[in-house]
N, C-alpha and C positions, 0 to 999 in steps of 0.2 A: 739553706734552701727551704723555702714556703712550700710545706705539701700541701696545704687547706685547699680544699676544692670548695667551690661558690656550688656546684652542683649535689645534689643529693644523688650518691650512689648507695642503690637499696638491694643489699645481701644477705635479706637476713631470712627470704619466706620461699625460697628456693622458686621464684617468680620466674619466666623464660624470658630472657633478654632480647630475642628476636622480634619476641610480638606473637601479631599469629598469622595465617594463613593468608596472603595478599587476596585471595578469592573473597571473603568476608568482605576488606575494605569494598572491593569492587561491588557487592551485591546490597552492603548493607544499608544505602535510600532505598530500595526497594522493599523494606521492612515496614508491615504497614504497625504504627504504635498503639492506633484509635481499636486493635480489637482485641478480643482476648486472646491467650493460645490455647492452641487444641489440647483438649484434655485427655490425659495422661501420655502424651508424645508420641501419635502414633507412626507419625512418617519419620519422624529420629529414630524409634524405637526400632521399625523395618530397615531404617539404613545400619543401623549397626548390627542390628542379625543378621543385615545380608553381607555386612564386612565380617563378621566373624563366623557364617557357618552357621545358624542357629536358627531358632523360628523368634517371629517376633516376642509369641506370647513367653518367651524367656528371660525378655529383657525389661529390666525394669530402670525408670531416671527419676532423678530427684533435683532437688536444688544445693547440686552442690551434693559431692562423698561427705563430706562432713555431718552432713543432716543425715544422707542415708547409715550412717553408722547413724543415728540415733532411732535410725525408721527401725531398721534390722534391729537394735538392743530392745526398743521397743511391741515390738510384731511375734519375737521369738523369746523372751524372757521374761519371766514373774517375778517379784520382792523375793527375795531369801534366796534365787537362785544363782548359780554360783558360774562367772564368765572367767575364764584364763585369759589375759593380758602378759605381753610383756614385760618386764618393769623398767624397761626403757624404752616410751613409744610413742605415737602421737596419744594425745593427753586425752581426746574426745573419747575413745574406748575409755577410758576410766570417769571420766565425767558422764558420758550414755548411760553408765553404770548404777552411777550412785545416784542419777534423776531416777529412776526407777527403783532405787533399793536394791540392787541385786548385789552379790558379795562377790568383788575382784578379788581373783585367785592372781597374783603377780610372779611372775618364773625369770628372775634373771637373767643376764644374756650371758655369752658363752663366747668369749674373744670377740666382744663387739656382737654378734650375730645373735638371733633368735636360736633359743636350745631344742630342737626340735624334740628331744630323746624327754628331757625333762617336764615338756610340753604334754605329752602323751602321760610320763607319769603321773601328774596332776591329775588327770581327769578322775574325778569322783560319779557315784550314783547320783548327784544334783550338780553335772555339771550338765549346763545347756548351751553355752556357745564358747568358741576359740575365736579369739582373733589371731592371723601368720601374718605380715606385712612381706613383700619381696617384691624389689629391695628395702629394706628397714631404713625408717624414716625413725631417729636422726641418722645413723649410726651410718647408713649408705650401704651395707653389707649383704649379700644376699645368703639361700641357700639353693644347693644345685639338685636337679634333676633326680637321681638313686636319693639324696638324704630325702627328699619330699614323698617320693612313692615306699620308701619304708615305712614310711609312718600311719599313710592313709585308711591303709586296712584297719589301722588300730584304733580308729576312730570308731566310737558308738553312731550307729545308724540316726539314733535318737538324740545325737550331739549336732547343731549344727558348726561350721568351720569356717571363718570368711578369710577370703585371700584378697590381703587390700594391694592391690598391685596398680597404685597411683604413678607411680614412676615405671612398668616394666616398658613402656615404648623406650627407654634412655639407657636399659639394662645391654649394654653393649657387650655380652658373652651368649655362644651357643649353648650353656651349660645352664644357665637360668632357664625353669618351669615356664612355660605360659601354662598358668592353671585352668586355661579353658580347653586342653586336652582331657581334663578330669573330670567335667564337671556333667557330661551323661554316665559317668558310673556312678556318681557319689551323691544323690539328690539331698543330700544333706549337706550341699558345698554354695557355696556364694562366692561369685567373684566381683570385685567393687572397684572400681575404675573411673578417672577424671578426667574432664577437658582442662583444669587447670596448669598443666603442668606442662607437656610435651607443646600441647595443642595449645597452648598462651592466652587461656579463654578464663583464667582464673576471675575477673570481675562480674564475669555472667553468671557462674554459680550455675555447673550443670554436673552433674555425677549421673554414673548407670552402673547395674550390674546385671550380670548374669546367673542364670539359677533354674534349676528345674521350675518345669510349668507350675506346679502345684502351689510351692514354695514363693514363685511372684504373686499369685492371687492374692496370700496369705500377707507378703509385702505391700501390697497396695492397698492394704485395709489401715498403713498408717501412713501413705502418701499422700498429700493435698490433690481436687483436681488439676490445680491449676498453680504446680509448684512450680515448676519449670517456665521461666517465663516465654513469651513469641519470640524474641530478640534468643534467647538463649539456645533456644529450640531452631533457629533456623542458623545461626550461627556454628551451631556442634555439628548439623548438618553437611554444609560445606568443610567445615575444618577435617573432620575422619575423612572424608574422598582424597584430601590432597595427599599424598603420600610421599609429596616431593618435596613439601614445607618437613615431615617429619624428619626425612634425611640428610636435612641440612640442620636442623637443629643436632641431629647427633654428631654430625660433624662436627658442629662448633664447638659442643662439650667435650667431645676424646680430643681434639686438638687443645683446647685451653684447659682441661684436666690435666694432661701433663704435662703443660708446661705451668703450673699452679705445684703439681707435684716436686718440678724439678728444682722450683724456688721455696720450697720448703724444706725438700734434701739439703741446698746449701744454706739453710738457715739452720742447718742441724734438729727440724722440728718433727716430733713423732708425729705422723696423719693416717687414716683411717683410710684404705683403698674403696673406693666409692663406683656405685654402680648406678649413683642415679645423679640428679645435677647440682650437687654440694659437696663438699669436703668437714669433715672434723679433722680438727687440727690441735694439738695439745700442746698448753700454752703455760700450763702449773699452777703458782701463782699468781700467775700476770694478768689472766685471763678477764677478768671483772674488770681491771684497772685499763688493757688495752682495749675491749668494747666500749667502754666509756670515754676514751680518749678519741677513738677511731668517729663514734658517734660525734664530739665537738667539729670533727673535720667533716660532717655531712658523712660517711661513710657508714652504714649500719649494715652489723652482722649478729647473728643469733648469737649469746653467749651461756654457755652449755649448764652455767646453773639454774636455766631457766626452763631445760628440758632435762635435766636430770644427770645431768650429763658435767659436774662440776669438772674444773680445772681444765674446759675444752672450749673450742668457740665452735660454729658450724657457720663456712661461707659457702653463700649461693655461687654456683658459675654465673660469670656475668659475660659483657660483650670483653674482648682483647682489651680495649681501653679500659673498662671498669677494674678488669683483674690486675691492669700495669697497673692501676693506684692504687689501688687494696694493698700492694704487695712496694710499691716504693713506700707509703703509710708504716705498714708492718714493719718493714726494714730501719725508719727512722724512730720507730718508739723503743726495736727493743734492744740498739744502740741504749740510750739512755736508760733501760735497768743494769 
């Protein structure tokens, strides 16, 4: 049997298969191109304090979390000063890092997960920022409610802390943080959040976070006026209202998570329980040999020595059909080792 697919099925950037919000399609002629956008976002800015509780001046966006982790390494750290990172994590906290000089503290992880205990003991007299990821990007793993408020106290006032919770709309457990219950105690806390992801907006490049008032002022002294483009800004608009496109997206990922789960159980393969919309999967040896193989077939998936993560691969959830071929693909390659 020919598994070659003529189509390009793409698993490798934990992309949403659904799309996004049918409200956009509906609105988006309506987008005028010919003008600039409003600087610094301010009817997005209001819509998302007014969906989370918050005043505007709390919320700041960018182009894209990706750039705001370099706004925040940027705005809050000097050369020599010293950031704790994960040492298995998205790659941008260590690259934010080293455009600037500042010295990554790296902490292990701990059964897959962020060490929150080992986190805390890092911190030095020249530590100025932490990155927490929840859920942790690659690994999918969270930590829950009691392990995060043990620790928060232990944080230096004068440390700030950012919680990149890109994936927590997907975190399908009551036991997972929303760190925006924290974040009027602790004006030293950041929380960093995307349209990419849940919300399918990953091409327009819009990211925001939330943060004491003080603390935004101080972030938008390394924001462009006019980061965020008119399309992106009126787009992330509609897309956080709908709430109805969010819950259909987690639908499709607890459904097609385990049954991804249950064809890796009968492939005898160890995987990484996931809370956001990918799986790691450990593969040993094979792993570099079946990415590349899977890759000939049009099929791309992240392959884990490329995030740190050797001897593992990481696939996106995709639609029902993307995941039956990933997984007849799979089945046919690892027949022939």
């Amino acid at each position: 049997m020919n598994y070659n697919t003529n189509e390009i099925i793409k698993l490798d950037a934990n992309e949403n298969p659904l799309g996004c919000s049918k409200k956009i399609y509906d609105n988006i002629s309506n987008m005028n191109i010919n003008l600039y956008p409003e600087v610094f976002c301010p009817r997005l800015r209001k819509t998302i304090a007014d969906k989370h509780g918050f005043k505007t001046e709390q919320i700041f966006c960018g182009n894209g979390s990706d750039n705001l982790i370099r706004v925040i390494t940027q705005a809050l750290v000097r050369p020599g000063e010293e950031i704790i990172i994960p040492e298995v994590a998205f790659p941008t906290y260590q690259s934010a890092s080293n455009m600037i000089g500042a010295k990554s503290v790296l902490v292990p992880l701990k059964n897959h997960a962020i060490d929150l205990i080992a986190t805390i003991e890092a911190i030095t007299d020249n530590t100025k920022l932490i990155w927490l990821s929840n859920p942790h990007n690659p690994t999918g793993t969270i930590f829950n409610k009691k392990e995060l408020e043990n620790i928060l106290d232990k944080i230096p006032s004068n440390v700030f802390f950012v919680m990149d919770e890109a994936y927590i709309e997907l975190a399908d457990d009551k036991d997972c943080p929303n760190s925006l219950d924290y974040i009027d105690k602790y004006p030293n806390m950041i929380t960093l959040r995307t349209f990419s992801k849940a919300y399918g907006l990953a091409s327009l490049r819009v990211g925001y976070g939330i943060a004491d008032v003080e603390l935004v002022k101080i972030l938008y002294t390394a924001i462009g006026v006019y980061d965020v483009s008119h399309y992106a800004q009126e787009c992330a608009i509609l897309a956080i209202q709908d709430d109805k496109f969010i819950d259909d997206v987690r639908s499709l990922y607890r459904e097609e998570k385990n049954k991804l789960y249950s064809e890796f159980k009968a492939l005898n393969l160890e995987y990484i329980e996931s809370y956001a919309n990918f799986i790691m999967v450990y593969l040993g040896t094979k792993e570099l040999h079946v990415a590349d193989e899977l890759r000939k077939r049009n099929i791309f998936i992240k392959a884990g020595s490329h995030i740190g993560m050797k001897a593992w691969i990481r696939v996106s959830i995709g639609t029902p059909d993307e995941n039956r071929i990933f997984i007849e693909n799979l089945k046919d390659m690892l027949k022939s080792f």
